[in-house]
Structure formats: C-alpha cells, structure tokens
C-alpha positions in Angstrom: 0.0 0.0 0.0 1.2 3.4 -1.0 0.4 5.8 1.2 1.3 9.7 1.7 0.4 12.5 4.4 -0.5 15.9 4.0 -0.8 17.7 7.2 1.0 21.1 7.9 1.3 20.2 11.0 4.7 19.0 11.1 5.0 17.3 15.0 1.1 15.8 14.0 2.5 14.7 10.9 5.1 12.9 12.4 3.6 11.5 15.2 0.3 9.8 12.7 3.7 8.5 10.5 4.9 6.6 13.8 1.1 5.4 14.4 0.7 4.0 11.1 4.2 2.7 11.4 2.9 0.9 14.4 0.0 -0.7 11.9 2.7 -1.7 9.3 1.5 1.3 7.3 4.5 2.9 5.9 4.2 6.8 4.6 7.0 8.2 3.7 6.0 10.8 2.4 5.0 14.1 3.7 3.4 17.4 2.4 2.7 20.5 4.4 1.4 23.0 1.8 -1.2 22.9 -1.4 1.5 24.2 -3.1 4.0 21.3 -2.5 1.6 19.2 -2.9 0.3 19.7 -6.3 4.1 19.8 -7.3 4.9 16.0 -6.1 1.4 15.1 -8.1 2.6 16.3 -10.7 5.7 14.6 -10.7 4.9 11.5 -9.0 2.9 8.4 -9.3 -0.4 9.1 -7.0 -0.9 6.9 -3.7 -3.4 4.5 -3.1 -4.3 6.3 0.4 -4.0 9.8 1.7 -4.2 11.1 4.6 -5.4 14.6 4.3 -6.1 17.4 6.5 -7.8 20.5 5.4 -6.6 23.2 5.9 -3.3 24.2 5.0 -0.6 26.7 5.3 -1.0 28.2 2.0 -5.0 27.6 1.9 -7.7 24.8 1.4 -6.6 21.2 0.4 -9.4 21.0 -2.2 -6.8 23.5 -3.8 -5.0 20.4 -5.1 -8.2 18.2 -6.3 -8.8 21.6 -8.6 -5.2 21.1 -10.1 -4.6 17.4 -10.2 -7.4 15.0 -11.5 -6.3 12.9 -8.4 -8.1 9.3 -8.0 -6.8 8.2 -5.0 -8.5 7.2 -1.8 -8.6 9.6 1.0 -8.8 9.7 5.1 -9.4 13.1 6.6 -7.6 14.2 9.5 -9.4 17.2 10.6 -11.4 18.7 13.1 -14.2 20.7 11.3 -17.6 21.2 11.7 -20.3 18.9 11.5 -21.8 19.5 8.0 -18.3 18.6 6.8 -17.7 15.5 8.5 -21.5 14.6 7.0 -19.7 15.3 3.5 -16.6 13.4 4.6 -17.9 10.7 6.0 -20.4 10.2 2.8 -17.6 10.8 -0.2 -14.2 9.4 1.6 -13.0 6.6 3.5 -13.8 7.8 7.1 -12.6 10.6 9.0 -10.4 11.1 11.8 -10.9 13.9 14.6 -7.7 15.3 15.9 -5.6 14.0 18.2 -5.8 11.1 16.0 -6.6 8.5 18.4 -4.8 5.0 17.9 -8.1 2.5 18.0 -9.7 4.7 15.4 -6.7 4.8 12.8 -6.5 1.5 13.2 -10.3 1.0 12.1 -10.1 3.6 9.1 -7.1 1.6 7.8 -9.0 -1.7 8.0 -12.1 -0.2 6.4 -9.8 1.0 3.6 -8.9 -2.7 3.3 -12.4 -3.8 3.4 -13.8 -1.6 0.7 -11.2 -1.6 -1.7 -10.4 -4.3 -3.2 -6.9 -5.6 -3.9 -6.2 -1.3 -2.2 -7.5 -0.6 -6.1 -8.4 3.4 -5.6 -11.6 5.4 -5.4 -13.0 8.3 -7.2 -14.5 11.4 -4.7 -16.2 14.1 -5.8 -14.7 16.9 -4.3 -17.0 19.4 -5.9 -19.8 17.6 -4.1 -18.0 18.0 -0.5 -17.1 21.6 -1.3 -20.7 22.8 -2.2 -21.7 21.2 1.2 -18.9 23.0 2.9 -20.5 26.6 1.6 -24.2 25.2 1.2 -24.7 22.8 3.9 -27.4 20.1 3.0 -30.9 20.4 3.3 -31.7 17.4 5.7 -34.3 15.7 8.4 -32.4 15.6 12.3 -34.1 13.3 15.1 -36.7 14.5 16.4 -37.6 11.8 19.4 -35.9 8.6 20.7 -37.4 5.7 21.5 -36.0 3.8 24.4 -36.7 0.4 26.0 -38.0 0.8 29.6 -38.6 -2.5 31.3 -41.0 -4.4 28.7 -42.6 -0.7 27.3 -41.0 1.8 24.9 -40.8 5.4 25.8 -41.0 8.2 23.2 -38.2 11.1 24.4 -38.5 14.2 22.4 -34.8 15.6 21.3 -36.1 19.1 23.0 -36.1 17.2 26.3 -32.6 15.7 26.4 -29.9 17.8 27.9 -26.7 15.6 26.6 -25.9 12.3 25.4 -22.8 10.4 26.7 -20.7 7.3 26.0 -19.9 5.1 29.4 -18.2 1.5 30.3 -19.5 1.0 25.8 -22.8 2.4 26.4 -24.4 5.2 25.1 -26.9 7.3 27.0 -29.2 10.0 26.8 -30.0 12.2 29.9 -33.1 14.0 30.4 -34.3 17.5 31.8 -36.0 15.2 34.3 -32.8 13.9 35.4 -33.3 10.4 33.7 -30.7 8.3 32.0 -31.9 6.1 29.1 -29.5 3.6 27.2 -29.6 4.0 23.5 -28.7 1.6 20.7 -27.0 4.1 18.6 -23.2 4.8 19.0 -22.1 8.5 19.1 -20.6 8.3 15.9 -23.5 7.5 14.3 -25.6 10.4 16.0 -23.0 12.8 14.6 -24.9 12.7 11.5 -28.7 12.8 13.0 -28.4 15.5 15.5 -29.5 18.7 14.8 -25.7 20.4 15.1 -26.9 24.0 15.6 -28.5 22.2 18.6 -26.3 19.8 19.8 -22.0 19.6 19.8 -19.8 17.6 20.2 -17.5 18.9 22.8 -15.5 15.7 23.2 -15.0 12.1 22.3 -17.7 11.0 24.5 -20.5 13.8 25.2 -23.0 15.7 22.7 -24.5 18.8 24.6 -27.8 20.7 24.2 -27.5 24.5 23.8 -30.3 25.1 25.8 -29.4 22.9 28.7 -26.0 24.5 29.6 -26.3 26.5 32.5 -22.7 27.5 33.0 -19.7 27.7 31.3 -15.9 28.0 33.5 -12.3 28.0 32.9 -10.6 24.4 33.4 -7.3 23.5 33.2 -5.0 22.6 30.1 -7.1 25.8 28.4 -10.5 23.8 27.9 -13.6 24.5 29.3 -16.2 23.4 32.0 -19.6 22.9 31.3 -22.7 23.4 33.7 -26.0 21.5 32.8 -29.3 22.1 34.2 -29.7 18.7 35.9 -26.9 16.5 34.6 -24.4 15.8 38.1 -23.0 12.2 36.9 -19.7 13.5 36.2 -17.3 16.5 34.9 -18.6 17.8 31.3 -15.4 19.3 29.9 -14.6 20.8 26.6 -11.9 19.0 24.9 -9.0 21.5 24.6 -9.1 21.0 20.9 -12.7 22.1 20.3 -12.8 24.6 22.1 -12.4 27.2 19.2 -15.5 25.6 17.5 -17.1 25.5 20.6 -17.1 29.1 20.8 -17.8 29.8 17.3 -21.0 27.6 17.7 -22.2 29.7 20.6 -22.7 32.4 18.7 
C-alpha cells in the first residue's frame, strides 16, 4: 500500500507517521502545503491512500483536487464542523478527529482494506463536498428517541434531552427530568442525525444541548467546563481541541 500525508502540522505529521508505522502502514512521504503538494502530483505516481487534513498553510486542500485530476483514496484528519464531517464521512474513506486516536486509525485503515479491493483506488467528488462546505445540506435531524423501559417503549422528544454520553460501551441519553436512558445508537452515528446547531460535540464522549448549559468556566490545560441544568453524573469538559468551534457555535 502506498500511502502519503498531507498535514501542515509537522510534529502531527510525524507522530500519525509513527502510528501507522505501528500498523505496518509505511508513509513516507510528507506534504505540508497545497503548493507542494500539487508539485509532487505532478511529478509522482499518485498513492493508493492519503491522509489529508484540510486546511493548510498556504490555503484549502481542495486547492490540489482543482489542479490534479487525483483518484486516490482519501482519510481526513481534521477537526471541522459537523456539516463537513456529513460530507466526509459520505464521499471518503472515514474521518479522523484530531488528536488522532490510535483505535480509530486503526479501524479507518481496516475499512480501507475492506472496501477496496486488492487497495484498487476510489473516485470522490470533491465538488460535491465543497458545495456542502459553503451550502450545507438540506436534511431531516431526530426529532424523538425511542427507548426500552422495562417491557414498554418510551417516546423522548430531542427538546427534552440535555446531553448524550458514551460510558463503560454504552451510550446514554440524559433528560431535563434527570433520567438516564440507554440507546442503541453509538455516538458516531448520532454525529450525523443530530441537529448540530443544537447539539455539539464537545469531546469524544459527550453531545451537549444548547439550551441545557447553564454555566460555562475556565478548566485547566485551556478547555472549558460545562454546567448542565440537571446532569451531576460526572465532569462535562470541553476537549482543549474544540474549544475554538465550541465558541464559534455559541454564537
């Protein structure tokens, strides 16, 4: 398998080169501009896989898909917003939220395996994910949950839950009431079915509701602490990471 980064990053491109490594994924090279990396295209037969971030030193990495009719497959490493990572996780192999985390590479490289066969490459439509980018897509978000209590079902309107949570595999949903309801979903796939002017993901295990945060304070390592109406289980922290588009989704 050929594979390349482009990250301009240069300590994150290292350190995913040392995790694949640690996969028996070898990537030796590296690019850390749209610039150089329309150059090596052009003189270069393409990868199978890429790991691509998006956003560059020198701009966006759609940049090089506009120059290079490129056909290889791609992995984003990235940590935009929701609409995108709809796009991404519709056109590409998967995505991967930064810091990379080790279990997850190692599933995006075996679903690489899985869909391609003999590592043959993929075509993406770039001009698809871009217009979703500007003109994020018209789409249906939950509206209710329905949860097994006992032998009944319970219908849980989305206005009424305050955040959902990953715990010891589980995922839950917590109510204004104070309940906690196990759900059947995994918090990847709600990533796509939650409205995200509503609810964000603040870090790899918790999806907060807007209108249920109560507080907001200053927590160590530069992330922040969140305050829910009713929810006491444990800490809700911003990820130091998202905190930017934490802030920008406030608004």
């Amino acid at each position: 398998m050929n594979v390349i980064l482009i990250e301009d990053e240069k300590p994150s491109a290292r350190r995913l080169q040392r995790m694949l490594s640690a996969l028996n994924v070898e990537a030796e090279t590296m690019l850390h501009s749209v610039e150089e990396a329309i150059t090596w295209f052009q003189n270069n037969q393409h990868p199978d896989l890429i790991f691509l971030d998006i956003q560059l030193s020198d701009g966006l990495s759609f940049e090089i898909f506009d120059a290079i009719d490129i056909k290889s497959a791609v992995i984003f490493t990235t940590a935009y917003d929701e609409y995108a990572l709809q796009a991404f996780k519709l056109n590409s192999i998967d995505y991967l939220l930064k810091p990379i985390d080790e279990v997850e590479l190692e599933k995006a490289i075996s679903k690489y395996r899985d869909r391609i066969p003999n590592h043959k490459a993929v075509t993406i439509d770039f001009n698809d994910i871009k217009k979703l980018l500007v003109n994020p897509i018209d789409r249906e978000y939950k509206k209710r949950f329905s949860v097994k209590v006992g032998q009944h079902l319970k219908l849980i309107n989305i206005d009424d839950i305050e955040c959902i949570y990953s715990e010891n595999k589980g995922t839950y949903l917590h109510t204004a009431e104070g309940r906690n309801y196990l759900l059947d979903n995994t918090l990847e796939q709600l990533e796509h079915e939650l409205e995200p002017q509503t609810f964000f993901r603040i870090n790899r295990k918790f999806f907060v509701n807007i209108n249920a945060i109560k507080d907001m304070l200053s927590y160590t390592n530069s992330r922040l602490q969140i305050k829910l109406r009713s929810y006491k289980e444990q800490d809700v922290i911003v990820a130091r990471e998202r905190v930017k588009d934490f802030k920008a989704w406030l608004e």
